[in-house]
C-alpha positions in Angstrom: 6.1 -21.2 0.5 5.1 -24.2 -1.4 1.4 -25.4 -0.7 2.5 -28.6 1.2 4.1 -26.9 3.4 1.7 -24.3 4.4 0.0 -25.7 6.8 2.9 -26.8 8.9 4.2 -23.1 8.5 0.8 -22.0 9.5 0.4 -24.1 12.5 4.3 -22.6 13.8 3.0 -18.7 12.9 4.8 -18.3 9.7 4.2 -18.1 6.4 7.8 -18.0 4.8 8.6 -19.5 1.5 10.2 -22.5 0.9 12.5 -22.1 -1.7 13.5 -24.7 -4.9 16.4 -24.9 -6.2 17.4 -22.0 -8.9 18.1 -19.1 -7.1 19.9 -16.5 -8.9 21.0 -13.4 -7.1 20.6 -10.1 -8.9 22.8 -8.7 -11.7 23.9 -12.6 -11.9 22.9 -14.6 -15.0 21.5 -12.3 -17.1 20.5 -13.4 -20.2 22.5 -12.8 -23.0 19.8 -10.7 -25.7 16.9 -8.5 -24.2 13.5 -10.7 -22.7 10.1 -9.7 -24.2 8.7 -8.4 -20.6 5.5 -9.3 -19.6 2.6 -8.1 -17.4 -0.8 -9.6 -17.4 -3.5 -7.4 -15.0 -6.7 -7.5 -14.1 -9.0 -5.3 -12.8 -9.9 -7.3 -10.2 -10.0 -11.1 -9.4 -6.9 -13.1 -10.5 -8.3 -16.8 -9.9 -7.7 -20.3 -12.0 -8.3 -18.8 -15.2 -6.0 -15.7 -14.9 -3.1 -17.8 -13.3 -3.8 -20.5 -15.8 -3.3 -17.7 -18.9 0.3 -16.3 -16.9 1.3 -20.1 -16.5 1.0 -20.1 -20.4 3.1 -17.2 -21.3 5.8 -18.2 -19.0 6.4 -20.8 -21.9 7.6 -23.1 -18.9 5.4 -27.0 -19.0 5.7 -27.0 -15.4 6.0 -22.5 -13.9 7.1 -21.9 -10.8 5.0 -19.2 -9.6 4.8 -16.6 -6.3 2.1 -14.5 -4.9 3.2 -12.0 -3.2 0.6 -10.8 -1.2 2.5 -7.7 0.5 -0.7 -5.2 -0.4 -3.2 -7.4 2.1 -0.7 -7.6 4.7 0.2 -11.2 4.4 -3.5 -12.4 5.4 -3.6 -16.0 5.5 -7.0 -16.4 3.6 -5.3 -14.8 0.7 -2.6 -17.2 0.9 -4.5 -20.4 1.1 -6.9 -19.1 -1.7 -3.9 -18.4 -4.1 -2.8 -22.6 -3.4 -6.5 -23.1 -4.3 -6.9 -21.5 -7.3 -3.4 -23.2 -8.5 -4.0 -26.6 -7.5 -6.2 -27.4 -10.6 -3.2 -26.4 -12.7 0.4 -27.9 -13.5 2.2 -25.2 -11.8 4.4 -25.4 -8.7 3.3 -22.6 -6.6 4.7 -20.4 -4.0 4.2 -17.9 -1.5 6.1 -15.3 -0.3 5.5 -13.3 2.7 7.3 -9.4 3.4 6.5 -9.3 7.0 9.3 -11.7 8.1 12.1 -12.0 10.6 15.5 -12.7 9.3 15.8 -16.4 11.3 13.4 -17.7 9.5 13.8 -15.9 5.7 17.4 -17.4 5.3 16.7 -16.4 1.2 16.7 -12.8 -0.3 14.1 -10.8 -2.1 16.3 -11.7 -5.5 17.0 -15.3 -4.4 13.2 -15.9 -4.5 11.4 -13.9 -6.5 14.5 -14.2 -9.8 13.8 -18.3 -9.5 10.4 -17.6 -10.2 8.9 -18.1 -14.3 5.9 -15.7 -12.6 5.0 -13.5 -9.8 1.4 -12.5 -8.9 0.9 -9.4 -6.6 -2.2 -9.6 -3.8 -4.5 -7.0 -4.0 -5.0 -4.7 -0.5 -3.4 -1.3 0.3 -1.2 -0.2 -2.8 0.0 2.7 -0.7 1.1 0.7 1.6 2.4 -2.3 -0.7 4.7 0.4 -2.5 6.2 1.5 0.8 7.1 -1.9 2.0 8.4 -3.0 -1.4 10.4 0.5 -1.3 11.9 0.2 1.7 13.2 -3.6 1.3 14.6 -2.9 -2.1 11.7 -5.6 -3.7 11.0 -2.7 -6.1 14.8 -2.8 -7.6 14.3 -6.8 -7.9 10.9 -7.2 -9.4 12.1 -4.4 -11.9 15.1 -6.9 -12.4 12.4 -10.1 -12.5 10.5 -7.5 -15.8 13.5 -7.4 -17.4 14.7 -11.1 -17.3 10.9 -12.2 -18.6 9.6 -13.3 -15.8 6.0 -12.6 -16.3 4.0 -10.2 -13.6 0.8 -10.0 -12.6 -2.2 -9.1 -10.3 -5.7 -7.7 -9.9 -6.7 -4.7 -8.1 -3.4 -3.3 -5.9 -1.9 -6.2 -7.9 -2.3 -4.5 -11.2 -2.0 -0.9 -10.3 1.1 -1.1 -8.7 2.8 -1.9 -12.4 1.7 1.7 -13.4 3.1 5.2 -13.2 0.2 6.5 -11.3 -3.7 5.9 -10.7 -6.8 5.7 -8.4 -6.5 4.2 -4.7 -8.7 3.5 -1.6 -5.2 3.2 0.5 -5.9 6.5 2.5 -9.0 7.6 4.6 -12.1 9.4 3.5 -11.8 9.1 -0.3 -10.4 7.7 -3.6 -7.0 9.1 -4.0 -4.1 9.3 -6.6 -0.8 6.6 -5.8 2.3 6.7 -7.5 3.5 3.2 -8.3 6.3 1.5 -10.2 6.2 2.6 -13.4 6.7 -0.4 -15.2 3.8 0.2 -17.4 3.7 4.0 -18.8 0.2 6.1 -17.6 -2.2 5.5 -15.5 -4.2 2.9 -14.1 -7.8 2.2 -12.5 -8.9 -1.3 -11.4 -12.6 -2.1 -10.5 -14.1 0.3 -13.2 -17.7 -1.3 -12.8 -18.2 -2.6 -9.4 -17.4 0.6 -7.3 -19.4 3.9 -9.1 -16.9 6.6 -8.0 -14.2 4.8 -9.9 -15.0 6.1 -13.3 -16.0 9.3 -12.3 -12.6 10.1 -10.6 -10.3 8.5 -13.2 -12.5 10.7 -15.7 -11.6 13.8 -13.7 -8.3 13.4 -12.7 -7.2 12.6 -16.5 -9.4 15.9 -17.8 -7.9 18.2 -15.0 -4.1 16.3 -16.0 -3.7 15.5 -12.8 -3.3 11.7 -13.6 -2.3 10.5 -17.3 -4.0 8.8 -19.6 -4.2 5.0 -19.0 -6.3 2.3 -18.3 -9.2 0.9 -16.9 -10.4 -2.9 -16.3 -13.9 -4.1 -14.5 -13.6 -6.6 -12.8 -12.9 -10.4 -14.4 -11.1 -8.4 -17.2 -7.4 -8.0 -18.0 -5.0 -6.8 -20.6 -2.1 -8.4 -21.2 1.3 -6.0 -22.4 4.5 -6.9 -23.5 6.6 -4.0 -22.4 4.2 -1.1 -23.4 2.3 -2.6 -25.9 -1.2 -4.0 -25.3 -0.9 -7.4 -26.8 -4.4 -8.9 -25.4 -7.2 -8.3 -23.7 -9.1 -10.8 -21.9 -12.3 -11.4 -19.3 -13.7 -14.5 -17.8 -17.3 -13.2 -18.1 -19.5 -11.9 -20.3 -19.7 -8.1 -20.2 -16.6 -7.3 -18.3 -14.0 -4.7 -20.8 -11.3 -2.8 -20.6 -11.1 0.9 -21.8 -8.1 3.4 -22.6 -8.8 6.5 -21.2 -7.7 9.8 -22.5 -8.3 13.6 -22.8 -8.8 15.5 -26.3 -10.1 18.8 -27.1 -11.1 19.0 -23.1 -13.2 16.2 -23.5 -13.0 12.3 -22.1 -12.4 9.5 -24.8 -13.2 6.5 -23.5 -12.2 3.5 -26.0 -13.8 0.1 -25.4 -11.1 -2.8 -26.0 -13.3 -5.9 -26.3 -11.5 -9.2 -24.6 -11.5 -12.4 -25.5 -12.8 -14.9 -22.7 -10.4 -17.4 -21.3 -11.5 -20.0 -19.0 
């Protein structure tokens, strides 16, 4: 959906995206050498500055980019926050909902989401998210989106579901392991300093090998990979890191990567 027309959508009960033009359906127009592919997470929070930063490595002087807010269940707030937080840029910007009815979602999953320069993933229920995106084959296309260059993206759910494995609040009672996309190699756990039994499960679970090692972001920090390869890491305030995460000798490492703000 593009933000002019969400309010009319809204009003009729539907969120749907209007596609542009540029649809490409997948396995059609591949390009002919290998894309750098590109995922920029955050451990939670993705506003202006973080979608600013994507709209850059797009490499596009006007991106069209998505949210795709399948992990909070669509939720309309979400939705109009994501036009907010775009509208101070030069970015056409999109939404598109999963929990649709085919009358009214005339496009498919590749038709939208390959036309896109970048696609931004809600946080919410990555359990749930994975499911969804499973069952309606949107895993098989946003694999196919990595692999063009289209650049990814998220906080929270948004940037765990890029990983092999990590930490989730998606099921009752406790913090719990989810296995994700796999994009990104290891493991992943968002919100490292704003909720205290983060660190001291990811510790764990890496000692005992039940998760791999990986990364961990606070909140209003980020790393930026191309494929595997840790290429940045950013924060829009002071005091918010990133750490890799491993096990050695039966002991936790924790290594501090220092980001760079952006604004």
């Amino acid at each position: 959906m593009h933000r002019r027309d969400f309010l009319r959508s809204a009003a009729l009960g539907s969120a749907a995206l209007a596609v542009g033009a540029r649809p490409l359906a997948a396995g059609q127009g591949a390009p002919a050498r290998a894309a750098t592919r590109k995922i920029l997470i955050a451990g939670g929070g993705y506003g202006t500055a973080f979608i600013r930063y994507m709209a850059q490595l797009t490499g596009k002087p006007r991106p069209r980019l998505c949210y795709l807010p399948t992990a909070s269940a669509d939720r309309p707030d979400g939705i109009v926050a994501w036009f907010r937080n775009c509208a101070p840029l030069n970015v056409e910007a999109y939404a598109q909902e999963t929990f649709i009815a085919s009358p009214r979602q005339t496009t498919g999953w590749d038709e939208v989401l390959l036309s896109m320069d970048g696609i931004v993933a809600s946080g919410g229920n990555t359990l749930n998210q994975q499911a969804i995106w499973k069952a309606q084959g949107i895993d098989v296309v946003l694999r196919e989106a990595w692999d063009r260059g289209i650049v990814l993206g998220g906080a929270s759910a948004g940037s765990l579901c890029w990983f092999e494995e990590g930490t989730t609040d998606s099921r009752p009672k406790a913090l719990s392991i989810v296995k994700c996309l796999g994009f990104l190699k290891g493991s992943h756990s968002p919100h490292y300093d704003r909720e205290p039994e983060r660190r001291p499960l990811y510790h764990r679970l890496i000692l005992s090998g039940e998760l791999k090692p990986g990364y961990a972001c606070d909140n209003d920090a980020g790393i930026y990979f191309e494929d595997n390869e840790v290429k940045r890491v950013v924060a829009t305030r002071d005091g918010a890191k990133c750490y890799h995460v491993s096990a050695v000798a039966g002991r936790i490492v924790e290594r501090v990567l220092e980001p760079e703000r952006i604004s």
